[in-house]
N, C-alpha and C positions, 0 to 999 in steps of 0.2 A: 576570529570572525564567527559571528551567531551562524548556527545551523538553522534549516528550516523545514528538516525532516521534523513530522510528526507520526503520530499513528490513533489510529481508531478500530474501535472493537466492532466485529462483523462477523456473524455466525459465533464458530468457536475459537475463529481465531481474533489476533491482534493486526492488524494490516499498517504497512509504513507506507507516509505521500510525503511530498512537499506542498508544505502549505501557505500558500501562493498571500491569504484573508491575512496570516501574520506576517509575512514580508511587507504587505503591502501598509499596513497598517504601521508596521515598522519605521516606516520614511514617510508617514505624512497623509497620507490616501486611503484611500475606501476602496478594495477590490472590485465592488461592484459598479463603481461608474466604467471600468473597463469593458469595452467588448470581450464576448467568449472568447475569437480568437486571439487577442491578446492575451487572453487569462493562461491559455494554453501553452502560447509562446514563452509565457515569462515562466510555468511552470516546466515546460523541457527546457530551460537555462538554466534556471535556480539546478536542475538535478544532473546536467552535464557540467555547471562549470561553477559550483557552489563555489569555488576560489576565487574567482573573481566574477563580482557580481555587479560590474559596470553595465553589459547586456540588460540586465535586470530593469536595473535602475531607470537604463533609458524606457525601458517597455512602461515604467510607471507614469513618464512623461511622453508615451509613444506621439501622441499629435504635433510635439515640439520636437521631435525627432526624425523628421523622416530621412535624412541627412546620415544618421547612425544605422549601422548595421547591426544585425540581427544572427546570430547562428544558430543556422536547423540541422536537426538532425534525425531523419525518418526515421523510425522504428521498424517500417518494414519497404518493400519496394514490389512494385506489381509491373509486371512485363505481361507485353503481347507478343507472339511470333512472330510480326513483320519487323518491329523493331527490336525486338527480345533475342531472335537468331544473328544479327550482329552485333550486341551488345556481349551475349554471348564468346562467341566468335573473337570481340578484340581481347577478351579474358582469356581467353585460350592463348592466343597470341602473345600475349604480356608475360602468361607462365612462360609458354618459350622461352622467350629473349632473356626473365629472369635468370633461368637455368644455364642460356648461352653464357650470361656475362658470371657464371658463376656462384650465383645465389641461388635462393632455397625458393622453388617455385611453386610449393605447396601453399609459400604465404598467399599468393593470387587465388583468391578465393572468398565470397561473400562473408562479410560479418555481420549484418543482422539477415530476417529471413525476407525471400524471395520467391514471391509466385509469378512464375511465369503460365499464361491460359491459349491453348493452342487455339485462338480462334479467327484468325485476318486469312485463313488458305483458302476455303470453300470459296468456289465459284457456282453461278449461279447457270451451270452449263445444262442443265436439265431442270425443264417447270413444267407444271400442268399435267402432271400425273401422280398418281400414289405412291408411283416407283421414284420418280424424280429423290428426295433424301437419299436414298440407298444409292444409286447412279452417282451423285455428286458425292458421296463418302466415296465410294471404289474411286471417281476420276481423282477426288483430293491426294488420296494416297499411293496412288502409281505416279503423279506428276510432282510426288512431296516426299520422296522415300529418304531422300538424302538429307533433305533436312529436319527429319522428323527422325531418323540416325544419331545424328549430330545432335538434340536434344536430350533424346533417351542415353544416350552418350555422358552430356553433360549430365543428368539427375545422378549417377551416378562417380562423376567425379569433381564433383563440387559441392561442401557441406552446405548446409542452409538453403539448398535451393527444392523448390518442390516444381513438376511439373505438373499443370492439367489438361490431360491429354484431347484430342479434337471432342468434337461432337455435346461437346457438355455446356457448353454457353458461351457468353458473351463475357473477355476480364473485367468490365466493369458492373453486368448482373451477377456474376458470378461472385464477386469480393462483397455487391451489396448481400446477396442471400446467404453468403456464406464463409466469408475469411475474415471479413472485417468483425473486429472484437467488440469497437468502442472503447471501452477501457480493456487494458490487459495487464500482466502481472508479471516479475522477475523474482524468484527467489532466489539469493544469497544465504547459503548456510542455516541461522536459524529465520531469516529477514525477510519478507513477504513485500516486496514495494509494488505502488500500484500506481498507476499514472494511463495519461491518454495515449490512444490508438493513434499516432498521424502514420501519413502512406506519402510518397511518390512514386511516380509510374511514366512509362514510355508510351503514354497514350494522354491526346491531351483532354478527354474525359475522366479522366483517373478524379477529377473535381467532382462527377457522381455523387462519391462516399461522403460528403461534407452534407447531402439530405441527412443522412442518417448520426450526421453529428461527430464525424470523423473527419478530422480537420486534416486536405490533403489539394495535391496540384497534379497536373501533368508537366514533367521534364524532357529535355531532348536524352536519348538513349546515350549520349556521352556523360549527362550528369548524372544518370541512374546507376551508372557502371560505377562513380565516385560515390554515390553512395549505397553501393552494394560493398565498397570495398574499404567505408568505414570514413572516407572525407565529410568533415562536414562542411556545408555549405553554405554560404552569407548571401543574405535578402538582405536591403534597406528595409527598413523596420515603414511596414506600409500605409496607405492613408484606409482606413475602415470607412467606408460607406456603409449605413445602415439605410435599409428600406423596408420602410414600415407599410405592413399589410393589411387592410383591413376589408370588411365585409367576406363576401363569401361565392364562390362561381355561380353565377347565375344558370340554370336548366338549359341541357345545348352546347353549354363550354366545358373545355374538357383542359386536365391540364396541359394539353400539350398549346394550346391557343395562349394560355397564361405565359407558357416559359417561350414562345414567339415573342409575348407583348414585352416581357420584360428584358426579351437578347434587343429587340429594338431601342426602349427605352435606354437602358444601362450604355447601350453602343455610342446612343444620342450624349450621354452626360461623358462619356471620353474615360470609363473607369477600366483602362489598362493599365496594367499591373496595381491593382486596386484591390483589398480585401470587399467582397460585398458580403454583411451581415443582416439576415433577414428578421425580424419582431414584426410585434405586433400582435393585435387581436384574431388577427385572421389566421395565423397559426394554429391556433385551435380547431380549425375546418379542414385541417391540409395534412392529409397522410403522408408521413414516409414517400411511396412512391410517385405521390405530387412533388412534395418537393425534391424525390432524387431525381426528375424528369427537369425540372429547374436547374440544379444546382450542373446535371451533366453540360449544359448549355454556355456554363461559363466561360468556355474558351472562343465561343460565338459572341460575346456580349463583350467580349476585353479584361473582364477579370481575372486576377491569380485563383479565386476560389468563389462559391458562392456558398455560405454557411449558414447552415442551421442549427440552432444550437440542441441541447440533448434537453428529453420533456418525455410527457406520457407517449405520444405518437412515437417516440424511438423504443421507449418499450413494450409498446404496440406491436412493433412490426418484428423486434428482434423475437417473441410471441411466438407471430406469425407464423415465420420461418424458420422456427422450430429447433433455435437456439437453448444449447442448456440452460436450467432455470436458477443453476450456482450465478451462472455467467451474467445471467439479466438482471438477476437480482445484484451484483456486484456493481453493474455500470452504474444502478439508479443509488445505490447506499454513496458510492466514489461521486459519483458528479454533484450530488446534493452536499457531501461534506465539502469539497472543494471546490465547492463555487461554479460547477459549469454546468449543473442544472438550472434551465430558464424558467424563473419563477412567475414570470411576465410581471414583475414591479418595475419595468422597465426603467432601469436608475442606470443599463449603461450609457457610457455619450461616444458619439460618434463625429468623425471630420464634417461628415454633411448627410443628412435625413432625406431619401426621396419618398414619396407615398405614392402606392399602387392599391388603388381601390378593385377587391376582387370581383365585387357588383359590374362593374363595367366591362369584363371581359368580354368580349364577342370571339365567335367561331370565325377563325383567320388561319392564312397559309404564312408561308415566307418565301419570296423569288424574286426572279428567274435566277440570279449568279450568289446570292449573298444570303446568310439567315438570319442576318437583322434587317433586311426588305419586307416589312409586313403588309401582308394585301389581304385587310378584309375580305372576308368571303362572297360577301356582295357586289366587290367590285373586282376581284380575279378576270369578268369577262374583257373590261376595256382595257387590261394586258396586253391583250390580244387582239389590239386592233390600227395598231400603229404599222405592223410588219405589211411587204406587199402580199396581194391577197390571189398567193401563189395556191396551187392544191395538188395532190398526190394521189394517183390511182394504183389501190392495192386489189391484189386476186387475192382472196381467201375465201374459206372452206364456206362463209356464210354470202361470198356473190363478190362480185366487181363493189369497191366501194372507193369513194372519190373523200380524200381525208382532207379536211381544212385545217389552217394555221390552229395550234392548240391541241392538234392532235396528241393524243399519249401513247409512247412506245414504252413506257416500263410502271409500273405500277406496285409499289413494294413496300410492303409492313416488315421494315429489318431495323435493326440499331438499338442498342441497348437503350438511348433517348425514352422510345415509349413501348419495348415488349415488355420493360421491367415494371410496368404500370398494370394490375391485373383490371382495372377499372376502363383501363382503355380495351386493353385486350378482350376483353367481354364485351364492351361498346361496338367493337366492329365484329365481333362474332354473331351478335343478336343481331346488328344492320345488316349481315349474311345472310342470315336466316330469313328475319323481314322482306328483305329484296329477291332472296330464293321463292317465296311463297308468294309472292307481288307478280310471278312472273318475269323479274329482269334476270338477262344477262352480259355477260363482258365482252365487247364484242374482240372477235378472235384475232386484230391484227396486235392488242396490249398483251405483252407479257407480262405475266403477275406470279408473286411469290410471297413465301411466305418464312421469314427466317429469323425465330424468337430468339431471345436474349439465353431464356436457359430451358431446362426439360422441362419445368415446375408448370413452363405456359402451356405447352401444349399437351399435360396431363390434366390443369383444370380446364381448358377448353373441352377438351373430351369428356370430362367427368359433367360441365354444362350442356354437355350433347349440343356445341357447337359446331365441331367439328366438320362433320359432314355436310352444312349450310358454303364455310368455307371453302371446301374442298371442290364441289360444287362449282363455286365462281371463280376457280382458279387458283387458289390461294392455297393449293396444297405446300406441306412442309419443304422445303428446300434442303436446311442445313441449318444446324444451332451456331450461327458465328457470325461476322460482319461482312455481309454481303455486298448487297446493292449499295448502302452508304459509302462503302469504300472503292469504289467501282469495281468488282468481284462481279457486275453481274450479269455477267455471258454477253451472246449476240441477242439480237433483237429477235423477235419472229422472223422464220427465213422470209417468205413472201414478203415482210415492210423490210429486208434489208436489200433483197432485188428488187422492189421498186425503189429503194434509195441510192443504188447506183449510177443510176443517170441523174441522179437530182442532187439539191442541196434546199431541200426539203425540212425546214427545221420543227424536227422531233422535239415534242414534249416529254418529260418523265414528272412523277410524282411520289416522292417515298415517308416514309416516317422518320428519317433520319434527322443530324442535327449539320450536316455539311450539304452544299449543292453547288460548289466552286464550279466555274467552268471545265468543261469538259473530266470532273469529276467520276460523273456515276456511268455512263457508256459515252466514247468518241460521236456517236450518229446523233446524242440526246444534246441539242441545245438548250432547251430553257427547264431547266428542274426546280420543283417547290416544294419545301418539307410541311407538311401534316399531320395529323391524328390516323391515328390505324383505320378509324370510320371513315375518315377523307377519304383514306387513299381508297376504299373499295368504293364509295358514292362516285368518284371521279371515274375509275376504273369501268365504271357499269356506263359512266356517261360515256367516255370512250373519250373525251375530249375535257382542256380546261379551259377553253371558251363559250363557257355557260355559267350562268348566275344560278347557282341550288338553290336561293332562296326564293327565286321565283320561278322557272322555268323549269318543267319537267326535269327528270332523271331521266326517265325514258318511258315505252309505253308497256303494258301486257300484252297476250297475249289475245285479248278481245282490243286492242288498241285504246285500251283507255290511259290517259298521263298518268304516270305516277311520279310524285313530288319527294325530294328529299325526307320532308316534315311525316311524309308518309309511313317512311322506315324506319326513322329513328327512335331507339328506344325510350322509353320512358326515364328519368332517374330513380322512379321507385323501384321497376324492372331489374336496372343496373345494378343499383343498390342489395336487391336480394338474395342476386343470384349471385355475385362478388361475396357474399357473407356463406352462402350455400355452400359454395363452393372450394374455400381458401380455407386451406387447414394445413395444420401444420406436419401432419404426417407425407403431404405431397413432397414438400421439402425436403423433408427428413430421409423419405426414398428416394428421391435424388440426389441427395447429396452425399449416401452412406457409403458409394464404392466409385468418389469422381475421379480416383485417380488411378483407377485397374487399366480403364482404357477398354476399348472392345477389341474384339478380335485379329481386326489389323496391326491395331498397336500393338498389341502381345509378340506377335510376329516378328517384329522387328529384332532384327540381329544387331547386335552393338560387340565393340571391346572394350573389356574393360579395365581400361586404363588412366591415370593421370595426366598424359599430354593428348593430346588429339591428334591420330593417325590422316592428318592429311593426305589427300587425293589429290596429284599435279593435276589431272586434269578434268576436275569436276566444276563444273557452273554453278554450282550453287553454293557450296562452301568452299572460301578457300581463306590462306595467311593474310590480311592484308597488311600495307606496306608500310604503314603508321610507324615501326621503329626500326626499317630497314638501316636509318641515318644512324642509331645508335650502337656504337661499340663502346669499347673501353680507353679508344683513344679520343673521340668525339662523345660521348656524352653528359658534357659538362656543358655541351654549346648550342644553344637555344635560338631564340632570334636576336633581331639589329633592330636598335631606336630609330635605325634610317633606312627607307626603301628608296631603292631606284632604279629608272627606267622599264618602269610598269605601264604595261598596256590595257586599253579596254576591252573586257570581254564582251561585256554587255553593259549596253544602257538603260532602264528599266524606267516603268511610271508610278504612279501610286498603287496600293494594295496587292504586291507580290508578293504570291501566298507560298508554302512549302509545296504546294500541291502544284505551284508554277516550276520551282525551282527544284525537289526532290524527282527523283525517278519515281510514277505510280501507275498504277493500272497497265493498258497490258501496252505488247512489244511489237511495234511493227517492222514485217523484216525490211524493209527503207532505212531504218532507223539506224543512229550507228551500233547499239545496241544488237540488235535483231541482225545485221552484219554479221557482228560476233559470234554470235550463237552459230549462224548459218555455216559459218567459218570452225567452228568447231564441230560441225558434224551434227547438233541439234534440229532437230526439223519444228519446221514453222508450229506447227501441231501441238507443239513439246515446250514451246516458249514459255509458259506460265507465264505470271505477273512480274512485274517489277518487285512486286512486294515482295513475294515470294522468294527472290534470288538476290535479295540484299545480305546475303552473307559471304556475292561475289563483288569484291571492288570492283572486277573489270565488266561486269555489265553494270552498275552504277554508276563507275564516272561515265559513262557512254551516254545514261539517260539522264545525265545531270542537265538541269535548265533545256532543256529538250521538251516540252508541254505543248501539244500541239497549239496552246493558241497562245502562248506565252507573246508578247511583241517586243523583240527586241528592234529600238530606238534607234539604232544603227545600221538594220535595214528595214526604214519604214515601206508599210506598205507590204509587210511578208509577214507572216505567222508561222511558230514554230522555233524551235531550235537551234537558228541561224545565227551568223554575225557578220562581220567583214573581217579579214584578215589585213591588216591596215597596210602592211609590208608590200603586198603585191594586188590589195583591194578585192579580191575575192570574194565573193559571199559560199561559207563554207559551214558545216555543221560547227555546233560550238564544239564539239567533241575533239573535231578534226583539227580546226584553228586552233586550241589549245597546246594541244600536239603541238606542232609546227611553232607554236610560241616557244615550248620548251627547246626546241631543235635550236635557236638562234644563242648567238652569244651573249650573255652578261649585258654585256654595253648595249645593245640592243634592245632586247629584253631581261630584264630582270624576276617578273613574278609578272600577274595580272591583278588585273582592281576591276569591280562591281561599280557602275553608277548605279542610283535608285531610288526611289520617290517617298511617301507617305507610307506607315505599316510594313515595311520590307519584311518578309518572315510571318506574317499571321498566320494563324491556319494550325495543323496539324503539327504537333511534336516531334518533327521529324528529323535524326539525326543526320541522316544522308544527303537535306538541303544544307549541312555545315560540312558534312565528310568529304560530299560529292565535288564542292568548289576549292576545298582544299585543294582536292586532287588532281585539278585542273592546273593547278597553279594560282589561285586565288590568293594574296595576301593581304586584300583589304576590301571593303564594303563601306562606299562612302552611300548615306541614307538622308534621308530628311528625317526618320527617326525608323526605330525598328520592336517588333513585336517580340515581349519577356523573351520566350523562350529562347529563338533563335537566335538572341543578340546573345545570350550564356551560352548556346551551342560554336555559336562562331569563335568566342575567344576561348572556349574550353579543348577545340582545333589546332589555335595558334592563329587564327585570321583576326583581322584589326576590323573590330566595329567602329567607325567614325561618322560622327552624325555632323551636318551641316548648321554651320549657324542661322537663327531665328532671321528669315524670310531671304537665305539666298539657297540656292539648287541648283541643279546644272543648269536651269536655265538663266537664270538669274546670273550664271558668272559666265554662261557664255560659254560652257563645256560640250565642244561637239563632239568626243569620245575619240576624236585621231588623233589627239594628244597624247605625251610620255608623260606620266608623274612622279616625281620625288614627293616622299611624304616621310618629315621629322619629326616627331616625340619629344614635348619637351620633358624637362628632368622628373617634374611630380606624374607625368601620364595622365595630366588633365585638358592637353590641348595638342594638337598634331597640325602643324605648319604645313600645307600644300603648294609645292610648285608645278604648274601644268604646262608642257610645253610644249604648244603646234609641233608636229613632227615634217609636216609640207611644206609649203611656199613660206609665209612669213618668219616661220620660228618664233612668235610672238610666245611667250610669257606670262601666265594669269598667277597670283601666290591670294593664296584665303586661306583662314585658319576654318578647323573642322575641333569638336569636341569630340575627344577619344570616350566611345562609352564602357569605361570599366568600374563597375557599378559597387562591385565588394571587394572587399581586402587581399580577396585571392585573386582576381582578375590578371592584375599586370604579373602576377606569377605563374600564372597558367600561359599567358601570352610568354614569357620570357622565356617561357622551358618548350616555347611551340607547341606545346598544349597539355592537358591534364594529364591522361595517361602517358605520354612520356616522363611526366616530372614524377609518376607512383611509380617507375622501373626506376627510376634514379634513385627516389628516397628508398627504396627496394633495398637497391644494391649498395645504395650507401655509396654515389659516384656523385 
């Protein structure tokens, strides 16, 4: 079989690739009507599986293909510490067991490289002072010592892993300023091979890196664990939308109003699990961090990725920030010889072309629950005018004030989204200033914050003597990590949280972020809109988002004259100069020369160090979990059953149940059964941290599983929250608790439980503990009207059975009122699962429909068959 290793001269050396232009041409084809990412695809196939080169072949027909699967294989993998500590955590696990059954447990252990970026802990428990960063570092690390042990632990006993320690950014500003290659290199003995940078990552922004031309996804933290550990993994070979851009932002729009217009649009054409590739002439106007502020969006729009291909503006930015010049000079020599330089002779073809004219972008939010909700800026006011026209008296430090519907209780420039944009960042620092000198301020019942992506921002804002203008209106430093997007962001002002005790006074919030799910960003904040870093201070100052900026004052001076948004806003030639003044590549470079020392708390840190992980019986934040308690030497050869029965419902769900519905997040209330626990182990309310934070304990995770305060389960309508019925004795009991008591009954009785649920089941965040958490419950199947990438690959990579409903029936549709038993049969190929549902009350009536099992790759029914991935790598482990 022809090889399709070549090589090309560069510098003084000879470099080896696969060359994608001769394959291609081989069998019939023009490389260049492919999209880039396909180019990419078919070049990491050709060079993992040069032997058989069926994979290939199809990528040459990919549009006739979507049917055939695909095998990837990241080159590297990025973790965050909410999900990174128990992804961790079942690696550690795994060595155990390895070792219990007798095998060599050193194999558990990453084989390509792995950054993990400590930044989902900070909370936003201190704002509105200088001191506030230093306050919330010290609270991070007294309420995170254990599991910041347990990391520093892991850096050392696991090869290939790097940690980077708090305080340093955001993982997905952080990989674009600074891990990510582009292209990179492997040498063999005398052989130099060069090939592309792809990533996946346990955050579902990890799509970020695809602005910068680094073709990459977000995973649930169970698939990153497979391929940190060398599995590769199959995707159907995807349908590419291309969207072609043309003209140029108009004066006013920023990009963050673009990557709104386009999560709405993309949302509108239904391109989940969709490659979207951007072209066009409007490329040429769109920096790097425009488009990494788009491309991070892609998990809001439906898309696997949103790509840009590689041109001047990627080596522009890698420039920038202050990448070696071997290195940059390497990407643009590699991408030009091998075809994934965009030359804009636009010759690739794509499944279906949309066009987004950049001329018509207008200044726009996104809300109240969803971030493909787009609400022009002009009309955010009649939002807010539908609710009744209830209002709330607060005391604060500026008099008695009587707060109307719209009100804002959080106001917050965080999220890697737009700190990683220096054009924004300086837009809202100059509108600090302007508004500083205008005479406005914020009034004092909005908390505001301020918490960039990495150090780099708030060393050019300082070096534009920004600073101070910010700091000013509230917006001092917080903490470099993912705050307020992630709900991390403290209590509200005490004064608005004592007048919100007696009331149900619905709070407004407003962030830069790219999430605003229900009860998201703070429990008290009902209606949240994501923004531009300028929004958010313009709104902040207004105090309220029931106002039109484009016409009604902002507020007044101090002679009481209006002053108008149009007032403040900087110029673009302003923005423009001082963005060029400012951004050099030595900021960078000092930032990024010592990110992995750590400051002086990390230093601190006591670790052993050892090979296996000296678990603590009775710590809450890390512990073994129970994932391969079932396997010994006499049982693990035995997986699951093609037939379930006598499964119960735990919940019945409606359209758009997101991870954020179903995962444990944000914080603990002690009601909770969660906060129970803690209480019960001697933890005080105080000391609870987040959800996120303590995902490397199974027993507070299954507790807050499907536990979301406004979650509705369909089973007891008319209540919010966590609840179910227990159908045995009719109950309405936490789902925590009913679970329980499910497991307690016999066999015949109960067998496992089952999921009903609606449209998108799983959107949202990458979260592996919306598939770990329902395990654990006893979940063995999730019947869906359809379900969102991620979490349908989380679930069977579990052992739970994705089954999607046939085209136009649902639980309603068959008449499924949830106090039914089900039996559910597999036929032979695992392409259809037979359901019988049976009244368990009075009639005992009988419903049977067939459901489409969704196992999408070759591996699927094998990950389902061994009850899930990581038990089938202790098997192939141990050779059992």
């Amino acid at each position: 079989m022809k090889s399709y290793k070549d090589t090309f001269p560069w510098h003084d050396q000879v470099m080896t690739y696969w060359n994608i232009e001769q394959f291609a041409s081989d069998h019939g084809t023009t490389v260049t009507k492919l999209p880039y990412t396909i180019r990419i695809l078919l070049e990491m196939v050709l060079r993992h599986d040069a032997n058989n080169q069926q994979a290939a072949l199809n990528l040459l027909n990919w549009d006739q293909n979507h049917k055939a699967d695909v095998p990837f294989k990241a080159q590297r993998v990025l973790l965050q510490d909410f999900t990174g500590v128990p992804a961790l955590v079942d690696i550690a696990a795994m060595r155990d067991k390895v070792q219990a059954l007798k095998g060599n447990g050193a194999v558990i252990d990453p084989e390509v490289p792995v950054h993990l970026i400590i930044d989902h802990s900070v909370q936003v428990n201190f704002s509105g002072s200088t001191a506030a960063f230093s306050k919330n570092q010290r609270r991070e690390f007294q309420i995170n010592q254990e599991r910041y042990q347990f990391l520093k632990w892991a850096q050392q006993a696991f090869d290939n892993l790097t940690i980077i320690p708090p305080d340093n950014g955001i993982i997905h500003q952080v990989n674009l300023e600074h891990i990510a290659q582009v292209i990179m290199t492997q040498t063999n003995h005398s052989e130099t091979l060069v090939y592309p940078d792809t990533v996946v990552g346990t955050d579902s922004h990890t799509t970020m890196t695809n602005g910068l031309g680094v073709l990459g996804w977000g995973v649930g933290g169970i698939e990153a664990e497979a391929s940190m550990l060398g599995e590769i993994t199959y995707y159907p070979i995807p349908e590419v939308i291309g969207v072609y851009l043309k003209g140029q932002l108009p004066d006013g729009s920023t990009a963050t109003d673009l990557a709104l217009t386009v999560t709405q649009r993309l949302r509108q054409e239904n391109v989940v699990g969709k490659f979207i590739e951007f072209f066009g002439d409007g490329l040429r106007h769109l920096p790097v961090a425009d488009r990494a502020t788009i491309a991070n969006m892609a998990p809001e729009y439906g898309a696997t990725c949103g790509y840009f291909p590689i041109d001047q503006q990627t080596i522009d930015y890698l420039t920038l920030t202050g990448r070696e010049q071997t290195q940059i000079d390497l990407v643009a020599a590699y991408a030009q010889q091998n075809h994934l330089w965009d030359t804009g002779d636009l010759t690739q073809q794509y499944s279906q072309v949309l066009t987004i004219d950049l001329s018509q972008i207008g200044a726009s939010l996104a809300g109240p629950k969803r971030p493909q909700d787009l609400v022009p800026l002009k009309q955010l006011k009649q939002q807010f005018k539908t609710e009744p026209h209830d209002t709330l008296t607060v005391e604060t430090k500026q008099g008695k004030q009587r707060l109307k519907y719209g009100a804002i209780g959080i106001a917050a420039i965080t999220s890697c989204t737009n700190t990683s944009n220096p054009a924004l960042m300086i837009t809202a620092g100059l509108l600090a200033r302007n508004a500083v000198k205008a005479g406005l301020t914020v009034p004092d019942y909005v908390k505001t914050s301020l918490a960039p992506g990495s150090r780099a921002v708030t060393d050019y804002l300082a070096k534009a003597g920004l600073t101070p203008y910010l700091d000013q209106l509230g917006f001092q430093l917080v903490g470099y990590g993912c705050t307020t997007c992630i709900g991390n962001s403290g209590d509200l002002k005490p004064e608005l949280i004592q007048a919100l005790q007696t009331s149900t006074f619905p709070m407004a919030g407003i962030l830069s972020g790219n999430r605003n799910f229900e009860g998201r960003v703070n429990p008290l904040i009902k209606d949240t809109y994501l923004a531009s870093p300028p929004l958010v201070i313009a709104f902040a100052l207004a105090g309220t988002l029931a106002i039109d900026l484009t016409q009604e004052p902002i507020g007044t001076n101090q002679q009481q004259q209006p002053i108008y948004l149009r007032d403040i806003w900087p110029t673009p030639t302003e923005i423009s100069l001082l963005v060029k003044q400012v951004m050099k590549p030595a900021i960078f470079q000092k930032n990024y020369a010592h990110i992995l020392q750590g400051n002086q708390l990390w230093q601190q840190l006591k670790i052993a160090p050892t090979k296996t992980f000296p678990w603590q019986k009775d710590s809450t934040y890390i512990a073994a979990p129970p994932f391969f308690d079932h396997l010994n030497s006499d049982t693990a050869t035995q997986g699951t059953s093609d037939m379930l029965t006598n499964l119960r419902v735990l919940a019945k769900l409606g359209d758009s149940i997101t991870t954020d519905h179903i995962s444990p997040a944000g914080f603990i209330g002690q009601q909770t059964a969660a906060g129970r626990y803690l209480l019960a182990k001697g933890v005080q309310p105080s000391e609870f941290n987040s959800y996120g934070s303590r995902r490397g304990n199974h027993e507070v995770m299954i507790r807050g599983t499907l536990a979301n305060i406004r979650i509705k389960n369909q089973l007891v309508p008319g209540k919010e929250g966590g609840y179910t019925k227990y159908w045995p004795t009719g109950e309405v009991l936490d789902i925590y608790d009913a679970a329980q008591q499910y497991q307690q009954l016999p066999p015949q009785q109960c067998n496992g439980l089952v999921i009903l649920a609606g449209k998108d089941y799983g959107m949202g965040s990458s979260r592996d503990w919306a598939a770990k958490g329902v395990k654990l419950l006893g979940v063995k199947a999730v019947i869906a009207k359809s379900f969102e990438r991620i979490h349908r690959s989380n679930l069977v990579m579990m052992g739970v059975l994705p089954l999607e409903f046939m085209p136009d029936e649902d639980a309603t549709t068959l008449g499924l009122t949830g106090r039914e038993s089900f039996q559910i049969t597999l036929d032979n190929a695992h392409h259809l699962a037979h359901v019988i549902a049976t009244d368990t009350f009075e009639s005992q009536s009988s419903k049977a429909f067939n459901t489409r099992i969704r196992f999408d790759t070759p591996s699927d029914a094998t990950y389902y068959e061994n009850d899930g991935i990581l038990p089938m790598i202790i098997r192939q482990t141990c050779h059992l």
